[in-house]
N, C-alpha and C positions, 0 to 999 in steps of 0.2 A: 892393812885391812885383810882378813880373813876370805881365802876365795869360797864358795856357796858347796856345797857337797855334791856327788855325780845327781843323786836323787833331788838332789833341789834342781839345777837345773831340768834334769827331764821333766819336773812336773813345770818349770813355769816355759818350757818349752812345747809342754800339751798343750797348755792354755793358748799359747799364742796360734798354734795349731788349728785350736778350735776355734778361736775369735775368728781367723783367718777365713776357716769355712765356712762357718755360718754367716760372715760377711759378703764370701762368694755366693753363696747359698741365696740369700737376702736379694741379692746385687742381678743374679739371676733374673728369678722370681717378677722382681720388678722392670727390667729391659725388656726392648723390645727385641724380635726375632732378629738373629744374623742366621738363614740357613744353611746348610752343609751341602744344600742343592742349586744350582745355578739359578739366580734371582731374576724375575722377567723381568725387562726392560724396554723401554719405549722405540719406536723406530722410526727413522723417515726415512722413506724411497724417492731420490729424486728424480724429476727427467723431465729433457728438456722438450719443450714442443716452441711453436711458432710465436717468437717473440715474448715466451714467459716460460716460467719454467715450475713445475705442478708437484707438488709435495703432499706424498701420501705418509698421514702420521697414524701409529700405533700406540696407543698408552693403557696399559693396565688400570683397570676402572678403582682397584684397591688406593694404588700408587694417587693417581688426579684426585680420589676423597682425601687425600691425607693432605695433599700440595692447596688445595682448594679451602675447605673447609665444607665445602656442600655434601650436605646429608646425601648419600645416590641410594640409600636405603636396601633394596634387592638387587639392584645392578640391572635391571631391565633397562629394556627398552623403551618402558613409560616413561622408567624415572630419569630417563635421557631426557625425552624431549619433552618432559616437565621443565626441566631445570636448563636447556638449551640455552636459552639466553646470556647465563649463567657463563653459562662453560663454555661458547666461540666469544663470549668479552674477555675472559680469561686468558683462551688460546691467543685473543688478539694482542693483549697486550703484552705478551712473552715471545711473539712472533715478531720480530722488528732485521728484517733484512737491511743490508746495505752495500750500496757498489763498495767498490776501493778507495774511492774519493770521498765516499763518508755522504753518498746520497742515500736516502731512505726508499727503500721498494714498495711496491704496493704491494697491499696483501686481502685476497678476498677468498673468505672460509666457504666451506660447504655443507652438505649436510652431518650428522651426527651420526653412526654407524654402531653397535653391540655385536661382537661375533666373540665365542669363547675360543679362545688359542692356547697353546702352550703343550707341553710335554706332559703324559701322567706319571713318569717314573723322574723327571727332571725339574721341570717349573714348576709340576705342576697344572691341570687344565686350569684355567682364569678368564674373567669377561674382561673385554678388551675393547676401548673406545677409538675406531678407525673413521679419519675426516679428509678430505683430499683440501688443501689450501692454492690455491693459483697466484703465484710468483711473480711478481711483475716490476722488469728494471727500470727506471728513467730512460728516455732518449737518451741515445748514446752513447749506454752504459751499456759493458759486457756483459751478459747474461749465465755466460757459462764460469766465470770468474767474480766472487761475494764473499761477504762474512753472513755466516746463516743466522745470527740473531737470534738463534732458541734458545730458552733458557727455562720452559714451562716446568713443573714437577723436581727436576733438578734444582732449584734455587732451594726447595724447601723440603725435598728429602733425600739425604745425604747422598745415601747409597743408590742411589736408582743414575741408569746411567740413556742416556741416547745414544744407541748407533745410528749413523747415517750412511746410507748406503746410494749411487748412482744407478741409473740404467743408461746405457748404449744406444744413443741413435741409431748404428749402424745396425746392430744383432742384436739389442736387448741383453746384452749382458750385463751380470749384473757386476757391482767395481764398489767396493769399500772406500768410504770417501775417511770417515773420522767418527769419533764419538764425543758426546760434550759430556760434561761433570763436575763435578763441582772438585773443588783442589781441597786438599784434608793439608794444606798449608797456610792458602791465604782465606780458605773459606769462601772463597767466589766461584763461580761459574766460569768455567774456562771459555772463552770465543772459539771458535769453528772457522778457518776460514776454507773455501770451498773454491778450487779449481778443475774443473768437469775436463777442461782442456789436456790438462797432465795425465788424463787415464791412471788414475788414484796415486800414486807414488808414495810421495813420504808421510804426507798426511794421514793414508790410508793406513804404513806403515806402523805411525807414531798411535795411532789410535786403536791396532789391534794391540802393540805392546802395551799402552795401558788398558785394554780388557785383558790382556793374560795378567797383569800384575792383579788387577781385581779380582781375578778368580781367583787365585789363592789367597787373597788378600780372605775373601767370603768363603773359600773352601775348608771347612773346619775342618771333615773327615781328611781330605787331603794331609793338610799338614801335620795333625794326629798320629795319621801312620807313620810320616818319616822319620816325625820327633818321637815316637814311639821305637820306633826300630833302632834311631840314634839313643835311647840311652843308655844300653849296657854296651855300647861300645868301646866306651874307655876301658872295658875291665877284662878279666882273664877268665875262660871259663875254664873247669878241672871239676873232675866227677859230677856233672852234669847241676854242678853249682857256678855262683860268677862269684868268682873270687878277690884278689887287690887290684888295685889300677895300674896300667900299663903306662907306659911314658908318652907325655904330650906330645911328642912328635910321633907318635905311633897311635894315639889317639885320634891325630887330624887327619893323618895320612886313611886311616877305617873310615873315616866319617867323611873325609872327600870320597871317599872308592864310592861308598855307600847312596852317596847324594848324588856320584856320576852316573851308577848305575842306576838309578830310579829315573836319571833324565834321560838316558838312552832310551831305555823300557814305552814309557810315557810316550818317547817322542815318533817312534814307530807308530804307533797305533795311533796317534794322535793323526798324523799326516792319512794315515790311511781312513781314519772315521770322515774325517772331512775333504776325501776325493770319493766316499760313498759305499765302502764298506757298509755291510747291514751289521747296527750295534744293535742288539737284544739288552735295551735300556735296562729292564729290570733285574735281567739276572746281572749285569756290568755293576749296578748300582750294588745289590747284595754282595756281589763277590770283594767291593771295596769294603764294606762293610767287615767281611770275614778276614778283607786283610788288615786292617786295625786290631781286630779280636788277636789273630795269630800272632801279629807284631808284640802285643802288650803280651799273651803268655810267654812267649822268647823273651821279654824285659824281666817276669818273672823267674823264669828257669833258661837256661840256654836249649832249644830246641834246632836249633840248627847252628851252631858255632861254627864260626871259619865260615861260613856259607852265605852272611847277610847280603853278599853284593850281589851272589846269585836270585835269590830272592828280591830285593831291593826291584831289580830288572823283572824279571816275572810278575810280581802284583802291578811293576808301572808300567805293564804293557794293559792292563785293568784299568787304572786310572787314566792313559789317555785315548782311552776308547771315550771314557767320561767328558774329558774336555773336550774333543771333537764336536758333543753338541753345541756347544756355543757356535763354535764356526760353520757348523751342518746350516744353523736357522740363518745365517746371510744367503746361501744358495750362490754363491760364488765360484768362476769358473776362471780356466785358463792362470795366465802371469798373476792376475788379481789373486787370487787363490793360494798362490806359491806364498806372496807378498804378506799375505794374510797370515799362511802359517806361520813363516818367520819371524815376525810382528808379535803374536800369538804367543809361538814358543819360546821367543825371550825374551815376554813381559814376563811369563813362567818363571823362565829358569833366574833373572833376575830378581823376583820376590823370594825365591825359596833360597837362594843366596845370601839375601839380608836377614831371613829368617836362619839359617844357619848361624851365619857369623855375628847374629844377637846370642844366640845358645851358645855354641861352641864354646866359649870362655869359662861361663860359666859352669856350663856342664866337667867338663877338662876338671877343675877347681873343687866341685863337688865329690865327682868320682874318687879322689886323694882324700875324701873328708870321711871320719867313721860314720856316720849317720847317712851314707849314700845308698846303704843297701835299705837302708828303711822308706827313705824317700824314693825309690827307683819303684819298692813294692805299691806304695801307696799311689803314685802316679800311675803303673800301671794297671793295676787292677780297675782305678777310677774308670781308665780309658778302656778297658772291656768290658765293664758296664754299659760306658756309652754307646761300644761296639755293639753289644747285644741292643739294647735298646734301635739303634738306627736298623739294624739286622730285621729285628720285628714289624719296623714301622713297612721298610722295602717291600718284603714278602706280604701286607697287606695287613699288620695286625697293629694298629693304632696304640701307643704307650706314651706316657707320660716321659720319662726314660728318655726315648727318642725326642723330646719336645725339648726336653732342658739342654740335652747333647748340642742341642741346633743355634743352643743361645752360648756355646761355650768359645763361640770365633770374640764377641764381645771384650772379653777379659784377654786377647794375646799380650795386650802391650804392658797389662797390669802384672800380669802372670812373669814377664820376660824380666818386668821390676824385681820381683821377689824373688826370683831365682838368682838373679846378682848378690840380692842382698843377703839370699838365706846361705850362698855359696861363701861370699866374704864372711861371716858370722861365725860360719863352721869349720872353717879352714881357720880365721885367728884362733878360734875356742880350740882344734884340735893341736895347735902348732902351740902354744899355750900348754897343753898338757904334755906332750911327745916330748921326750926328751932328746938333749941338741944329740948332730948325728955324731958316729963312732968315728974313730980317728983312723978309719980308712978309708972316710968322706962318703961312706953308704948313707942315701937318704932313707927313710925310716917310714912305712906309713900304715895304718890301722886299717883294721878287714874286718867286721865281724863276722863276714864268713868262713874266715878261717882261724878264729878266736883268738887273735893274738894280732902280733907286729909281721909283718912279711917283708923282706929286703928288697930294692927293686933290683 
């Protein structure tokens, strides 16, 4: 059988192309929000008083319409306590404490509360429904040792998560107890269990590493730039072009430098935003903005070759000015604090590790394929697009651009699919045509930047 000529293949490699994007396109369009800004989230403050222990909760009025189903219309205040009845039978049935022995606590709600919170260059400002509930053990039961039994909002929208945070009898300090969530494994709501006694420890621990993993799990912009800066890494730059691919061990070895430096960067400023450094939210926000843009022209032309590590470290002392907000809105102090950023930064640096070592592979595999420089353009340019677009939104100029950017955390695992696949496809297709190597065992591989064959 007759193999297809170079032009048949590129045109039925257009098409798949465009099916491709106008499927993303589509696929967009129709999902809901993932934003590239830290997502509000619900909160309860615990503390203990005389033989019961008073739980003050915070939930996004957005988030409870969506878990609920009740109209809240404007988000006021009327259409609170219109619908009251409503929404403490709700909270009540999601509220179910229990000792350790598997007794049921009492639980008696209070009134219904409206105050708008949140960040304007981070959340987001939002109206926020705040209720104190009053805690109450069985005889006999520990009070400062439970399973907190919430599961309100979380059972029914994925991504929305609860911190639960302690206050200190002694000084009111505040102590990171855990956060609940729902598991993107079994689909359930994870239990809380809550010991006030241990002065937050591993719980506390276990539950900031998973908020750092869901930050970048939700951090589009974040991951953008690093996967932006990693992809002309495998290659050679020479007259201010990127030229063949450099060898897979010299490929990882770039691409660990590169991902060690961005966690150094980050992790400075991270510790310092959230011991209280003043972060100038807006301009922090645009400047990550600019450093996606910059990353994607460097993926285009080499603008700083040999230099990505230094950079890498410089924009991620930007970015974890960024994530410090998360850990700013607990107001945590002392050993709690430390515990927190630990927690924190290697729920981080563990996501962006598994997001590496999804890519890496594949990327490595691609960079050897001729069609890499085609694809490296097209990915990047996409991703300065988005840059401008999130750019315009930061600085206050509302875009469509920016809207779609925000839904593009969505598609990582679909995207991580097709890069396998389009990696394997191109590497048989070009191993297929390249003929075997010369008999002094040089392997052989295609550039079209350099229009021909290049020796490694």
């Amino acid at each position: 059988m007759p193999f297809p000529s170079r032009s048949a293949v590129r045109t039925r490699s257009a098409r798949v192309v465009v099916v491709m994007i106008v499927c993303a396109v589509a696929w967009l369009c129709c999902s809901p929000s993932a934003s590239a800004h830290v997502v509000p989230t619900s909160s309860i403050l615990l503390e203990v008083g005389d033989g019961a222990v008073e739980a003050t909760v915070g939930i996004p009025l957005s988030d409870l319409e969506s878990a609920t189903g009740i109209d809240l219309d404007d988000e006021s205040q009327a259409t609170i306590d219109a619908h009251a009845a409503q929404i403490q039978q709700y909270l009540l049935d999601h509220f179910v404490p229990t000792s350790d022995d598997g007794q049921t606590w009492t639980v008696d709600d209070g009134s219904l509360t409206v105050s708008t919170v949140g960040n304007a260059q981070t959340t987001g400002l939002y109206p926020q429904l705040e209720t104190v509930f009053t805690l109450t053990p069985p005889p006999g039961s520990d009070r400062e040792s439970f399973n907190l039994g919430y599961d309100a909002v979380v059972d029914k929208v994925a991504t929305h998560t609860v911190i639960v945070t302690a206050s200190s009898e002694s000084d009111g300090s505040i102590s990171a107890v855990g956060t609940v969530r729902r598991s993107t494994v079994t689909n359930t709501v994870q239990p809380l269990h809550v010991d006030l006694a241990s002065d937050g420890g591993s719980s506390g621990f276990t539950g900031l590493f998973s908020l750092g993993v869901e930050h970048i799990q939700e951090g589009t912009d974040h991951q953008l730039f690093l996967l932006t800066l990693l992809l002309p890494a495998p290659l050679v730059a020479a007259a201010r072009r990127w030229g063949p691919a450099v060898s897979a061990r010299r490929s990882m070895r770039r691409i660990a430098t590169i991902t060690l430096s961005f966690t150094l960067g980050h992790s400075v400023t991270l510790a310092l935003g959230a011991l209280g450094v003043p972060v100038p939210q807006q301009l922090v926000e645009s400047l990550i903005a600019v450093s996606i843009l910059v990353a994607a022209l460097h993926a285009v032309r080499p603008i700083f070759p040999g230099r990505e590590a230094l950079v890498a470290a410089s924009f991620g002392l930007v970015h974890g000015l960024a994530f410090s907000e998360a850990l700013r809105e607990l107001d945590l102090t002392g050993a709690q604090l430390v515990v927190a950023l630990l927690g924190f930064n290697f729920g981080i640096e563990a996501m962006q590790l598994v997001i590496v070592a999804l890519v890496l592979p594949p990327l490595i595999l691609l960079a050897r394929a001729e069609r890499y420089q085609t694809l490296r353009i097209v990915a990047a340019v996409a991703t300065a697009v988005a840059a401008v677009g999130w750019l315009g939104a930061r600085v206050g100029i509302a875009n469509p651009v920016a809207d779609v950017a925000d839904r593009i955390g969505i598609l990582g695992l679909p995207v991580i699919a097709a890069l396998w696949a389009v990696a394997l496809i191109l590497v048989l297709h070009d191993r297929r045509r390249s003929p075997a190597p010369t008999s002094a065992g040089t392997h052989v591989v295609f550039s079209q930047a350099t229009g021909g064959r290049s020796p490694e």
